[in-house]
Backbone as CSV, one residue per row, in Angstrom:
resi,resn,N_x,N_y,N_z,CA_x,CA_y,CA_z,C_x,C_y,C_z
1,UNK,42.584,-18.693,-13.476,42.184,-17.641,-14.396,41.006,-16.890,-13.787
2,UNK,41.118,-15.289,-13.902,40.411,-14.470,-13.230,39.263,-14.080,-14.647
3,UNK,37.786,-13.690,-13.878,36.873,-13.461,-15.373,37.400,-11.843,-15.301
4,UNK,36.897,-11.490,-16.242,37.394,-9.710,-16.396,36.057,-8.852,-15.920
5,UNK,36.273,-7.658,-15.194,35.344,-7.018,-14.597,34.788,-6.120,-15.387
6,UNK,33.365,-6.250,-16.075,32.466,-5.044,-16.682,32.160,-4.139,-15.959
7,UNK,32.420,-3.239,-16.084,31.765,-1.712,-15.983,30.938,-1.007,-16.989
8,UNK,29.624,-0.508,-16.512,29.252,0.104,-17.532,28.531,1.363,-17.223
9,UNK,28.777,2.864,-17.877,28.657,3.574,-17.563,27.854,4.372,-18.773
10,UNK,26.970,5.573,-17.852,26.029,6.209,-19.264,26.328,7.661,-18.926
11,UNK,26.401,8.420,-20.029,26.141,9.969,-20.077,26.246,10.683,-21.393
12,UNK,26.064,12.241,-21.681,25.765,12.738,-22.950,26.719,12.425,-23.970
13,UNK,26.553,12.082,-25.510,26.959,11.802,-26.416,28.595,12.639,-26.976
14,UNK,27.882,13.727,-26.147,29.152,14.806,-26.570,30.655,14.863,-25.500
15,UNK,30.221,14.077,-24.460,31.145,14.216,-23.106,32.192,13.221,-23.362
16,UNK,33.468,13.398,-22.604,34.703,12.560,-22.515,34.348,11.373,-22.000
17,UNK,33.559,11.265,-21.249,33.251,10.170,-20.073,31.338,9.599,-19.419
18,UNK,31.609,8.781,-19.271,30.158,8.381,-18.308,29.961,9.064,-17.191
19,UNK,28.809,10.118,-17.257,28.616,10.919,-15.681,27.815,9.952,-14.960
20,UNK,27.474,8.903,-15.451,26.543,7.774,-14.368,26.792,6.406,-14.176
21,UNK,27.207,5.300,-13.187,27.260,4.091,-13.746,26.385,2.991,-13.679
22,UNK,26.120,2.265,-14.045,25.150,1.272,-13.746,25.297,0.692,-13.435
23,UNK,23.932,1.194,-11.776,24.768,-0.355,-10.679,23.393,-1.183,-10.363
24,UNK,22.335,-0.483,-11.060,21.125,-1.967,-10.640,20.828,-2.320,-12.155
25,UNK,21.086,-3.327,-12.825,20.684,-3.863,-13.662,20.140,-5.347,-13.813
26,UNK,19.392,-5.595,-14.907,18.848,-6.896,-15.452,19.697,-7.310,-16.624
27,UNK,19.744,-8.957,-16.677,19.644,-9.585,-18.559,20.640,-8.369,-19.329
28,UNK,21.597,-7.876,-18.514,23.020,-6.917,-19.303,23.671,-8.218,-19.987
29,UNK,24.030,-7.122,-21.542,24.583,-8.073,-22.604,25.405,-7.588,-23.429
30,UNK,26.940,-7.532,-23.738,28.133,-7.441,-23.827,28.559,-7.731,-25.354
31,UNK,27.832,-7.741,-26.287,28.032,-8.384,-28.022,29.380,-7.534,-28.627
32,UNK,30.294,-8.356,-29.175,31.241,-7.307,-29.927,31.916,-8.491,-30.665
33,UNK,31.014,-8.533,-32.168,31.770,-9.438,-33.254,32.452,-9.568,-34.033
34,UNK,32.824,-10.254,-34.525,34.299,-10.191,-34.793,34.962,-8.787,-36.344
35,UNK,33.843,-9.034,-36.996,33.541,-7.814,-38.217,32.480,-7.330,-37.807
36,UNK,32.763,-5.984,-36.533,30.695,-5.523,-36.890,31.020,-4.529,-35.949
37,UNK,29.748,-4.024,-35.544,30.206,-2.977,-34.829,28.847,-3.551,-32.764
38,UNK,29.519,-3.229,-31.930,29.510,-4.068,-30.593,27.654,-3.554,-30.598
39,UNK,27.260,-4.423,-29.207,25.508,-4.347,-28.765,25.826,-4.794,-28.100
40,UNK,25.128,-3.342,-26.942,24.967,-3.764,-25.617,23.422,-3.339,-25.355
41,UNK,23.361,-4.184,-24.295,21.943,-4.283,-23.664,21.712,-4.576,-22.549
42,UNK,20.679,-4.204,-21.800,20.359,-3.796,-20.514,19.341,-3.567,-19.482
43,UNK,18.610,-3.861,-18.933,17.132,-3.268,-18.764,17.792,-2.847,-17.056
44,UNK,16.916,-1.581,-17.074,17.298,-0.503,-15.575,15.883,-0.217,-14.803
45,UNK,15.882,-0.150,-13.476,14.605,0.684,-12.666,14.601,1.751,-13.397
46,UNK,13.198,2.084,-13.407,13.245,3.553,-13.963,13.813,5.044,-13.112
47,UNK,13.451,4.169,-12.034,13.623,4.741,-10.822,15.449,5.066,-10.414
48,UNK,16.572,4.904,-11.131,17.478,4.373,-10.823,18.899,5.757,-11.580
49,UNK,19.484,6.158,-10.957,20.523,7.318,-11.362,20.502,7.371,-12.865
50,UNK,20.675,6.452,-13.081,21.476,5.870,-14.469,20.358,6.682,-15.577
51,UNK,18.776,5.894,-15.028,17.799,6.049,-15.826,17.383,7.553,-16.491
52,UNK,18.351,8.489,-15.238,17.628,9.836,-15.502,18.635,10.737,-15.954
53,UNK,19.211,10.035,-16.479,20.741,10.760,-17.762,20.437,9.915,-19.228
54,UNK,19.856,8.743,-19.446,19.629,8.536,-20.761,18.574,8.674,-21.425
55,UNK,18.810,9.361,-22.667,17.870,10.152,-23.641,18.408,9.040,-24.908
56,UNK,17.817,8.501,-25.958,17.815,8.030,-26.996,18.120,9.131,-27.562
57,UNK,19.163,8.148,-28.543,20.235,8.693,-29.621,21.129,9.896,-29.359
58,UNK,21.298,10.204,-27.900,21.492,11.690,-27.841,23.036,10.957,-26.414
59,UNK,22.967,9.853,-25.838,23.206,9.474,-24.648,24.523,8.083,-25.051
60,UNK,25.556,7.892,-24.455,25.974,7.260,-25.194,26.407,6.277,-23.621
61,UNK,27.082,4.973,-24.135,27.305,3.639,-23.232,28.497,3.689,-23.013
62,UNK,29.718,3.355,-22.128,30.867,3.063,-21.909,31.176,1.973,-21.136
63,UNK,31.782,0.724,-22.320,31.796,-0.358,-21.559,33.154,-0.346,-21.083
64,UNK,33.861,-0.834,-19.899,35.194,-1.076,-18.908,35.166,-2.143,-18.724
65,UNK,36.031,-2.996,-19.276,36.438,-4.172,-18.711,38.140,-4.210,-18.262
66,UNK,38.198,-4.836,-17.156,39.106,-5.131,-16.262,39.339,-3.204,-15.926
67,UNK,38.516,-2.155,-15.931,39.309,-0.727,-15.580,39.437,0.083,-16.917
68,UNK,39.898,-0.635,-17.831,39.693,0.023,-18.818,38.662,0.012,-20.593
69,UNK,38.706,1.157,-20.714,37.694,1.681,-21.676,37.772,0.529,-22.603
70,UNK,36.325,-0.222,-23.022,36.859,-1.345,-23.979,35.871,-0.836,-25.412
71,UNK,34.484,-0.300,-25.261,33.787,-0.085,-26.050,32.693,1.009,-25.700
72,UNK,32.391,1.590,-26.848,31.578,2.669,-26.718,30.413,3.136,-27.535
73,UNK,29.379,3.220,-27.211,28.142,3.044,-27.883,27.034,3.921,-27.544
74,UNK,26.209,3.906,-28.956,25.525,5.428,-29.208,24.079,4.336,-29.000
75,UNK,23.148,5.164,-27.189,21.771,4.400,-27.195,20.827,5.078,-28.189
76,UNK,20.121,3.349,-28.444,18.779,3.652,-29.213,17.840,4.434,-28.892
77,UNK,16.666,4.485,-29.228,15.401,4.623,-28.938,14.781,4.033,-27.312
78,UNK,14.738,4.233,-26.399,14.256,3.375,-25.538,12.973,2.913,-24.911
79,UNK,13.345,1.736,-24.384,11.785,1.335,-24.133,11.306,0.960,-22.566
80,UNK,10.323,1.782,-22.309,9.976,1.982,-20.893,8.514,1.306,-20.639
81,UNK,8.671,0.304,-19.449,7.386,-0.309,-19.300,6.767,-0.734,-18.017
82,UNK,5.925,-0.314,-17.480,4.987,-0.524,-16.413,4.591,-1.874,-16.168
83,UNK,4.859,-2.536,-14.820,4.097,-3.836,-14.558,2.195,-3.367,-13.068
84,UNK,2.354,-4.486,-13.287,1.107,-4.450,-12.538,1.089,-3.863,-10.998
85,UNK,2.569,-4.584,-10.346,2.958,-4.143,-8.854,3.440,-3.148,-9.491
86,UNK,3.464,-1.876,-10.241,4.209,-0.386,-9.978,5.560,-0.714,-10.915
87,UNK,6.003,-1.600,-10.691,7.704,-2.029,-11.519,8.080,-0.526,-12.709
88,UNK,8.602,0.028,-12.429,9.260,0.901,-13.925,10.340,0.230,-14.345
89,UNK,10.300,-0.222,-15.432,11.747,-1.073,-16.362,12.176,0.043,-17.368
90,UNK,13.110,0.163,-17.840,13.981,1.142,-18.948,14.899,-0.025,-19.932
91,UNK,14.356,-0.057,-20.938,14.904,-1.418,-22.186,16.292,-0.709,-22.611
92,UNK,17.361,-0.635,-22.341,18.488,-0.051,-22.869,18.553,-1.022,-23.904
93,UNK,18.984,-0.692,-25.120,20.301,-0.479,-26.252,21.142,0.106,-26.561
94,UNK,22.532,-0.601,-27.191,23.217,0.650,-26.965,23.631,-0.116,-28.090
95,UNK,24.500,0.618,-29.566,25.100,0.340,-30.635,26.289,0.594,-30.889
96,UNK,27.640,0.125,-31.384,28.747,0.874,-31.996,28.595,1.766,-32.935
97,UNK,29.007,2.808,-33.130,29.424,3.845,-33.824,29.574,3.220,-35.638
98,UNK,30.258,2.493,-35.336,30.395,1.589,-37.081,28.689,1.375,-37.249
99,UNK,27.976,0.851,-36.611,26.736,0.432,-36.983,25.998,1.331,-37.350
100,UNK,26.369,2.931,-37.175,25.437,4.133,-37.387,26.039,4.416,-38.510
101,UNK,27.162,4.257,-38.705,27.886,4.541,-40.278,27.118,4.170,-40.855
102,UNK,26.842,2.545,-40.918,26.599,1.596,-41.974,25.558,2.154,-42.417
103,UNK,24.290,2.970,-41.510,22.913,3.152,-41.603,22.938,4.410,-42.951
104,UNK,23.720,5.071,-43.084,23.768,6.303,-43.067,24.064,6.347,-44.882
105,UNK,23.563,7.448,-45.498,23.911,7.453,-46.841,24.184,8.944,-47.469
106,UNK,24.617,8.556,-48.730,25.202,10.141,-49.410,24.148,10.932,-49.419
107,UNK,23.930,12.030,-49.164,23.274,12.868,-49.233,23.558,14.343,-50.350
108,UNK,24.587,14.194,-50.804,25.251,15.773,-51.369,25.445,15.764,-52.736
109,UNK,25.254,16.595,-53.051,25.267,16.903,-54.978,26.931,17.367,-55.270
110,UNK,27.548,17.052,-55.935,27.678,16.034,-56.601,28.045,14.996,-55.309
111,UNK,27.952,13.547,-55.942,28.702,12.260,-54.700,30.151,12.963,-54.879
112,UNK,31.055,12.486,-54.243,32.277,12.327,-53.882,32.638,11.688,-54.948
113,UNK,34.140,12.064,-55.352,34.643,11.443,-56.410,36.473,11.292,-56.192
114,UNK,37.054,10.681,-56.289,38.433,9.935,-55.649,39.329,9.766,-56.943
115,UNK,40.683,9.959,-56.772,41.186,9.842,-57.647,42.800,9.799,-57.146
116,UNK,43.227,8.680,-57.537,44.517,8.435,-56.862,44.600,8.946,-55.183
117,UNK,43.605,8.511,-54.579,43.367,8.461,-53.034,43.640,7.228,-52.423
118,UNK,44.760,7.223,-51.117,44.488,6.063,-49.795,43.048,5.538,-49.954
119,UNK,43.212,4.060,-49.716,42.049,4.021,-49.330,41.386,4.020,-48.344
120,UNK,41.887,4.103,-47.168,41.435,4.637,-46.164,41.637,5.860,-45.740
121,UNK,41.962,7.029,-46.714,41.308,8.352,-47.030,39.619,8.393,-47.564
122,UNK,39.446,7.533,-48.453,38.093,7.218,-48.654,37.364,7.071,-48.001
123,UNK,37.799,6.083,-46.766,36.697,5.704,-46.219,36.585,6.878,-44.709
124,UNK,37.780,7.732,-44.343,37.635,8.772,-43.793,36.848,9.881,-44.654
125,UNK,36.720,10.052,-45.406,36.141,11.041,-46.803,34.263,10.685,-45.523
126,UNK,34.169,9.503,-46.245,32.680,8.925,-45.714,32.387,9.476,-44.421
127,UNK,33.234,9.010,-43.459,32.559,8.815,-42.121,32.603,10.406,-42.119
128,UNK,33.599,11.459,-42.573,33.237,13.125,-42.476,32.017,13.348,-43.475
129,UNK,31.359,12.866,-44.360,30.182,13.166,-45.289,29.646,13.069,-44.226
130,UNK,29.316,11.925,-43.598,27.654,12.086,-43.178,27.656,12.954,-41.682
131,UNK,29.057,12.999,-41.020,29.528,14.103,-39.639,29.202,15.526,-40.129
132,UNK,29.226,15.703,-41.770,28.720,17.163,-42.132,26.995,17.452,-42.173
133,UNK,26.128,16.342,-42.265,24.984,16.463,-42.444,24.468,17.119,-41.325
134,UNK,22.686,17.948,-41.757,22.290,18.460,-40.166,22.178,17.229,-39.400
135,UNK,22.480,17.687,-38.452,22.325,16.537,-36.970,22.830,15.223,-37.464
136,UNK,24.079,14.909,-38.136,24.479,13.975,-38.277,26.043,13.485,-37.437
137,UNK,26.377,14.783,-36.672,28.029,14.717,-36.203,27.587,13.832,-34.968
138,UNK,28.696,12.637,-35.080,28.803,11.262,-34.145,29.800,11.479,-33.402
139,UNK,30.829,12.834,-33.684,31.889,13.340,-32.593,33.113,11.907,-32.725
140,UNK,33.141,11.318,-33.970,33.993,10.489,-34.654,35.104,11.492,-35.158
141,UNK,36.134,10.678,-34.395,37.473,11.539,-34.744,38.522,10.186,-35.600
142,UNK,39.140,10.990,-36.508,40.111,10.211,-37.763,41.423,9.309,-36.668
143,UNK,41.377,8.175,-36.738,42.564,7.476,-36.249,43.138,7.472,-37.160
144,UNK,44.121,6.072,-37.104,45.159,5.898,-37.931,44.470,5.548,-39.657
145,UNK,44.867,5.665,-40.292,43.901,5.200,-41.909,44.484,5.557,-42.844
146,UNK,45.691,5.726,-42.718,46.617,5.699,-43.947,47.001,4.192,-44.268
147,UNK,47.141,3.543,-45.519,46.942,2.039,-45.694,48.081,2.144,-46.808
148,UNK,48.356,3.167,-48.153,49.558,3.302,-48.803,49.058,2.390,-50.100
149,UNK,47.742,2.028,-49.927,46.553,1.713,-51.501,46.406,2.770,-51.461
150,UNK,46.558,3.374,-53.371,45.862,4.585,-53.772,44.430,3.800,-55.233
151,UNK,43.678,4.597,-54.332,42.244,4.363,-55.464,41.921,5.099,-56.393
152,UNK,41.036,4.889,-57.267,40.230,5.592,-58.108,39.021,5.369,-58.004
153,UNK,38.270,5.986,-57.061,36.507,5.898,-57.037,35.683,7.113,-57.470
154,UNK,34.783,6.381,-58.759,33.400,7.736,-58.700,32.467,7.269,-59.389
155,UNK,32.243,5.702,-58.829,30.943,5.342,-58.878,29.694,5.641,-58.031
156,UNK,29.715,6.861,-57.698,29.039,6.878,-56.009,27.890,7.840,-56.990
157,UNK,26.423,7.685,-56.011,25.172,8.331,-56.385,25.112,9.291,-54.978
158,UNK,24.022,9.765,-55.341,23.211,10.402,-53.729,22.867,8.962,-53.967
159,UNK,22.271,9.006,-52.487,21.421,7.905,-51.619,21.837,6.344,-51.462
160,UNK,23.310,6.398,-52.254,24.136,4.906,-51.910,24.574,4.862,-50.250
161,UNK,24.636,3.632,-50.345,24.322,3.177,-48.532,25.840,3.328,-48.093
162,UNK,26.265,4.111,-46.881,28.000,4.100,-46.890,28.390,2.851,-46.331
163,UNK,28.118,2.267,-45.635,27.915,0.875,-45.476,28.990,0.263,-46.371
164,UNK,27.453,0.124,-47.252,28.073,-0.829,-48.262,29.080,-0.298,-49.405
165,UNK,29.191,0.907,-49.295,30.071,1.542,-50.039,31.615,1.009,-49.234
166,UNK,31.669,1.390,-47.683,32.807,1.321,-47.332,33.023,-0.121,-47.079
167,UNK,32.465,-1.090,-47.051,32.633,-2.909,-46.780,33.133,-3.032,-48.538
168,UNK,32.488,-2.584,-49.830,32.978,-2.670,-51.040,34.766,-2.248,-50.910
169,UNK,34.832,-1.239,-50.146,36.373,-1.285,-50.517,37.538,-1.972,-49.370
170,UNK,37.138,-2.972,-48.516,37.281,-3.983,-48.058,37.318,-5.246,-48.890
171,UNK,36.406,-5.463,-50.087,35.870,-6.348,-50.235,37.246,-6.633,-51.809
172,UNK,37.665,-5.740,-52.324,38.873,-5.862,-53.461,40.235,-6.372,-52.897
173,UNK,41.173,-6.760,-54.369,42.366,-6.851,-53.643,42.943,-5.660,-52.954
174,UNK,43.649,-6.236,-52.162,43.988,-5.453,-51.423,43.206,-4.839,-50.575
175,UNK,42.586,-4.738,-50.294,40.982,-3.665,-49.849,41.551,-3.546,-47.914
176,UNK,41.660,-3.163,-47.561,41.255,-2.793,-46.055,40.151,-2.265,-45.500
177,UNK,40.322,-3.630,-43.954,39.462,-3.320,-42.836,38.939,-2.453,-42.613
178,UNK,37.771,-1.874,-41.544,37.497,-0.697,-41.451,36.726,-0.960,-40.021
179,UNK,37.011,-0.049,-38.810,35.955,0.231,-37.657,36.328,1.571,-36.852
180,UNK,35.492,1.342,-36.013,35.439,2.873,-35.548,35.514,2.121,-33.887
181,UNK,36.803,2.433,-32.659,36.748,1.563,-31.544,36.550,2.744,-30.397
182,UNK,36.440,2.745,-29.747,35.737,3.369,-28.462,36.843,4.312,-28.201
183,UNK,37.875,4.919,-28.729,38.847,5.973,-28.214,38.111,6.814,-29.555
């Protein structure tokens, strides 16, 4: 048995592809659980191709295993740090796309209100609410999410968490899954 080959590649949030790959790294870390959305992590020279294409929240991760595209992730905030010999380090994070959902909440007068809807029309409803906010588009495009449950939802406020709004309609009979995967 052969291990499978990581690749990991960085460039702008908005692009098809990684314009950079990362080939000097530290302590790189590969997380993708079983309900959640993947974390990767990384520390880079500052000094290093890779380093001078990623911008927090704006820069996104492309993980390849065995060649192909396995996961894809929107970097954090990053953290850059000086040692005593000169050292420049670059703290990569990088998050799934589901995990920025989860963060994210209603913002719009009136909430959304459902009525004999898929329910995974609903939960497409969501992930386009917060893609309409300023500076909120994650360049999340609708897969498959027709499920052939029709709902009735309009318990929703401003400022309910979509998160937990969209894990609630998982969480009933019948309820379906929900993620967002790197295509």
């Amino acid at each position: 048995m052969t291990a499978a080959r990581i690749e990991i590649g960085v460039g702008p949030s908005s692009g098809d592809g990684p314009t950079q790959f990362v080939t000097a790294f530290e302590g790189g870390r590969v997380a993708v659980p079983l309900n959640g959305a993947p974390d990767v992590s990384f520390t880079i020279p500052g000094s290093s191709p890779a380093a001078g294409v990623l911008d927090g929240l704006a820069t996104d991760v492309w993980v390849y295993k065995t060649g192909s595209l396995w996961q894809r992730c929107r970097v954090l905030p990053l953290k850059q740090s000086w040692g005593e010999d000169g050292e420049d380090d670059v703290e990569v994070r990088a998050v799934g796309y589901r995990r920025l959902v989860e963060g994210r909440h209603l913002v719009t007068n009136p909430a959304p209100s459902f009525t004999a809807t898929d329910q995974g029309a609903i939960l497409w409803a969501f992930i386009q609410h917060t893609q309409a906010t300023a500076g909120g588009d994650l360049g999340i495009t609708a897969g498959a999410y027709t499920t052939g449950v029709l709902r009735d939802r309009n318990e929703y406020a401003i400022g309910d968490n979509l998160g937990t709004l969209m894990d609630n309609i998982g969480d009933v009979l019948d309820g379906c899954w929900w993620g967002i995967d790197a295509d």
